[in-house]
C-alpha positions in Angstrom: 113.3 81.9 119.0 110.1 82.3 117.2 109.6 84.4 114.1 106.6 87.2 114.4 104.2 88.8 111.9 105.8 92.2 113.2 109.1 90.6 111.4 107.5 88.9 108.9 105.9 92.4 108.1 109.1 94.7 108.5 110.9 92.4 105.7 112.3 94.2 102.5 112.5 93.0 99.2 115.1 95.6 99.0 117.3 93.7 100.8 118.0 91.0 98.3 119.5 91.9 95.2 116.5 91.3 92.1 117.5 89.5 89.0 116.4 90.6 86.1 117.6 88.2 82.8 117.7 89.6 79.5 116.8 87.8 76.2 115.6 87.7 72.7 114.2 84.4 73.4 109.7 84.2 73.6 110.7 81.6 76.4 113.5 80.3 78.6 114.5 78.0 80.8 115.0 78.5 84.5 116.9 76.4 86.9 117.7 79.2 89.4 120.6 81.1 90.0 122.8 77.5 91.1 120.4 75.0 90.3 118.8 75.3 93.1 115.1 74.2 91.8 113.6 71.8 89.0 114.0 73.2 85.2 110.9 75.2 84.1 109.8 77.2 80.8 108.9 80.6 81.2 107.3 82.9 78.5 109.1 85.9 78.1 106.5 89.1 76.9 107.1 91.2 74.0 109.2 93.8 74.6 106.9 96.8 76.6 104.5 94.4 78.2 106.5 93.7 81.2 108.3 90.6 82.6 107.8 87.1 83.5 108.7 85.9 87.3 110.0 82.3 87.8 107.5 80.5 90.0 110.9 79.2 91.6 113.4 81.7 92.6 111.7 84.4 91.4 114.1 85.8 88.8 112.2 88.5 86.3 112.8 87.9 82.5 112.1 90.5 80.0 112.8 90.7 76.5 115.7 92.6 75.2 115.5 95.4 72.1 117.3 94.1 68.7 120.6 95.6 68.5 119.1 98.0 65.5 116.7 99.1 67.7 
């Protein structure tokens, strides 16, 4: 069995779970969920301009308000 573009183009991003990480940290590392790829550094954006993506396993990373905030 072959895979076509008709199911290539009818697959969801909904149907896995997105994982988005939390930190105060300007960059982290990022071994995937189970060490499942290499260690990388990702920059992590001030808080308001969005989220970084692991190249990898693409799990999001966005910077987390101070707990005064």
């Amino acid at each position: 069995m072959s895979i076509t573009q008709d199911d290539i183009d009818s697959f969801s991003e909904d149907a896995y779970p997105e994982t988005i990480v939390y930190t105060h940290k300007t960059a982290i590392a990022c071994s995937g969920e189970d060490n499942t790829h290499p260690r990388v550094w990702v920059s992590v954006p001030e808080i308001g301009n969005g989220y970084a993506k692991c190249g990898y396993c693409d799990i999001k990373f966005m910077r987390a308000k101070a707990n005064n905030e």
